[in-house]
C-alpha positions in Angstrom: 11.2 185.7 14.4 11.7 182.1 13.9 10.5 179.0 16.3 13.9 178.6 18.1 13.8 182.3 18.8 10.5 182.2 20.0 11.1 179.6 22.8 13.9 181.3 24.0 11.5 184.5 24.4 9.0 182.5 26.3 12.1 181.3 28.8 12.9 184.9 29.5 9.2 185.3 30.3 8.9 182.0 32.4 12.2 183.0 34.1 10.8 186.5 35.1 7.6 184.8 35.8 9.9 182.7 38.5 11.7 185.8 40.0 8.5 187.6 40.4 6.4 184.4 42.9 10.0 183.9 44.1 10.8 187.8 45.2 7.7 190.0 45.5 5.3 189.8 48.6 2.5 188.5 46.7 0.4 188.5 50.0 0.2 191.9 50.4 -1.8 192.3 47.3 -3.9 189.5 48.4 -2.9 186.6 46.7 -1.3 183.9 48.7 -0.2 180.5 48.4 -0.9 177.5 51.1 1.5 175.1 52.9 1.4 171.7 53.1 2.8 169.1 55.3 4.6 166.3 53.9 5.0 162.7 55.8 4.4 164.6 59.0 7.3 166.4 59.4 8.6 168.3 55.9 6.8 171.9 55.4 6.3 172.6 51.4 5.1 175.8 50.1 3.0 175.7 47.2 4.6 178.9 46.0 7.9 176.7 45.4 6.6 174.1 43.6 4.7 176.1 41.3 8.4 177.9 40.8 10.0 174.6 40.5 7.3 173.3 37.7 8.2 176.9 35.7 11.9 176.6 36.1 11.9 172.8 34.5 9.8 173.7 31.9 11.5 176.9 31.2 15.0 174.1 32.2 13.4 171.7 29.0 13.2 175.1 26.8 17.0 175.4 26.9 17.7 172.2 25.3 14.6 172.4 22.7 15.3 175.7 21.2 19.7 175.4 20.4 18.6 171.8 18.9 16.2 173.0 16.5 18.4 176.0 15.4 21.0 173.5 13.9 18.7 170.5 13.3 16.8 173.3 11.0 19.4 175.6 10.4 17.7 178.5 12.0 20.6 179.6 14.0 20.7 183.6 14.2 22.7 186.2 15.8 19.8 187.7 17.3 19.3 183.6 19.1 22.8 183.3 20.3 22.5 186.5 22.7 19.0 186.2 23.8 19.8 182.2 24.4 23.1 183.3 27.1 20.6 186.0 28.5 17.7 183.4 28.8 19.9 181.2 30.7 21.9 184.2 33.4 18.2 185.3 34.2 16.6 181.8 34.8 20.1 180.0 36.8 21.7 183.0 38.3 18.3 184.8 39.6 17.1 181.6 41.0 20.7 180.9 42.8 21.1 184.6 44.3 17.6 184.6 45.7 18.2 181.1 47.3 21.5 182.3 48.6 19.6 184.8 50.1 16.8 182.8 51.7 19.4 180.7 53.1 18.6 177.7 50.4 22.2 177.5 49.5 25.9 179.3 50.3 26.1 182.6 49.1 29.6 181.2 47.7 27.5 179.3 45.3 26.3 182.1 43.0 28.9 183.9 43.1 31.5 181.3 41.6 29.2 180.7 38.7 28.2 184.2 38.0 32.1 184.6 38.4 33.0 181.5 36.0 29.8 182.7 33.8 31.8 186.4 32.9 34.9 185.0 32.7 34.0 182.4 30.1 31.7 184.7 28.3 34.2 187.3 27.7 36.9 184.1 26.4 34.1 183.7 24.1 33.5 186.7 22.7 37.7 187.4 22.3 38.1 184.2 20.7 35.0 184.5 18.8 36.1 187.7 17.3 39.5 185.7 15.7 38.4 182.0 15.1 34.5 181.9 15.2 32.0 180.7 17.7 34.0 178.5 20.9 31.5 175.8 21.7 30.2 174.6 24.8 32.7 171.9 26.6 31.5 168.7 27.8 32.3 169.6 31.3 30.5 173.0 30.6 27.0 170.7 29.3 27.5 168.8 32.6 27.9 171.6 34.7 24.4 172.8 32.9 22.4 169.6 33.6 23.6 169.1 37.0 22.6 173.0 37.8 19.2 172.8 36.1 18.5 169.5 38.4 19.8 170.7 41.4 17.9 173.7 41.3 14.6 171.9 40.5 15.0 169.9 43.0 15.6 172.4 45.3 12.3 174.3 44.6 10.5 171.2 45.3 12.5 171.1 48.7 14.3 167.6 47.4 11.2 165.4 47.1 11.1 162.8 46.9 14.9 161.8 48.2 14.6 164.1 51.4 11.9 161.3 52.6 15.3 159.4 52.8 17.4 161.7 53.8 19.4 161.8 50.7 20.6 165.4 49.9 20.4 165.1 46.4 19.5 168.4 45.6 22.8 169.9 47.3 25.0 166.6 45.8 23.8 168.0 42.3 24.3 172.0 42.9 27.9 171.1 44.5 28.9 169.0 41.4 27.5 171.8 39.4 29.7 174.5 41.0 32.7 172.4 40.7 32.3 171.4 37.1 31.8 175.2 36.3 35.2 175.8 37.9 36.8 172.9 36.1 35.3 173.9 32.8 35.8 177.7 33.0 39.7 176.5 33.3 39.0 174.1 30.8 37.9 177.3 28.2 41.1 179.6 29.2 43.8 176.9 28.9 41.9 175.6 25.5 41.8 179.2 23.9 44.7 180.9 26.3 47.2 181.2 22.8 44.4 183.3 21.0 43.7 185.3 24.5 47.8 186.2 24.9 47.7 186.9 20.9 
């Protein structure tokens, strides 16, 4: 298994590791995380920020291991599908359990996990005729302004909600819209091979 490969591994483990402090009632097996108060007023749990460290690191991972598969050629079947799984289980657990703790609208998740099918299943058709259908430029955006978003999230907007600046939502609402745009983007691009 080769380096690329490796870091994508660990990102499945981080993201799991997420899921698990995010989901589980840790405090009923005795472990338990404090809270702390911010300028007076603003109510952090530990237990997020820890998540919110992990899911940036795990965030950076994505980036890291694609650009040293083509920088060193290292670019493998086995990469390509654990890479897509990587990314569903760190973005799409994340969004439906903040959906769910009220974090953000239940619409969220399910447009991107809805866009996310969609355009994976464009990719495998097309990829089947012509070869591997890159990622769009809206479809990177959509990526980087998700991966923010959601960090900032975890660590409850800080520092911006001291302002009052809801950065955090700004960046997840951009985020779902560019995955819209971009998932239309892929089926007008490739529609002639789809209707072939």
């Amino acid at each position: 298994m080769n380096l690329p490969n490796k870091i994508t591994i660990s990102r499945i483990i981080l993201s799991i590791v997420v899921l698990i402090l995010l989901v589980f009632p840790l405090e009923k097996i005795g472990i338990s995380f404090p809270t702390i108060v911010v300028n007076g007023s603003i109510q952090v749990e530990v237990k997020y920020l820890i998540c919110g460290l992990l899911f940036f690191i795990a965030s950076v991972t994505d980036s890291l291991d694609g650009h040293l598969a083509r920088k060193y050629n290292m670019v493998t079947d086995f990469g390509k599908v654990m890479d897509a799984i990587a990314d569903k289980i760190l973005v799409n657990g994340v969004l439906i359990i903040m959906a769910c703790t009220g974090r953000c609208h239940m619409i969220i998740p399910v447009i991107i996990i809805s866009r996310d099918t969609i355009v994976d299943s464009i990719k495998m058709i097309v990829g089947n005729k012509v070869g591997a259908v890159g990622a769009s430029k809206a479809g990177k955006l959509k990526t980087a302004c998700m991966m923010c978003g959601i960090t900032l999230m975890l660590f409850y907007n800080l520092p911006f909600e001291l302002k009052g600046i809801r950065v955090a939502d700004f960046l997840i609402m951009a985020a779902t819209v560019l995955s819209v745009f971009s998932g239309v983007e892929y089926y007008v691009k490739n529609k002639k091979f789809l209707l072939d």
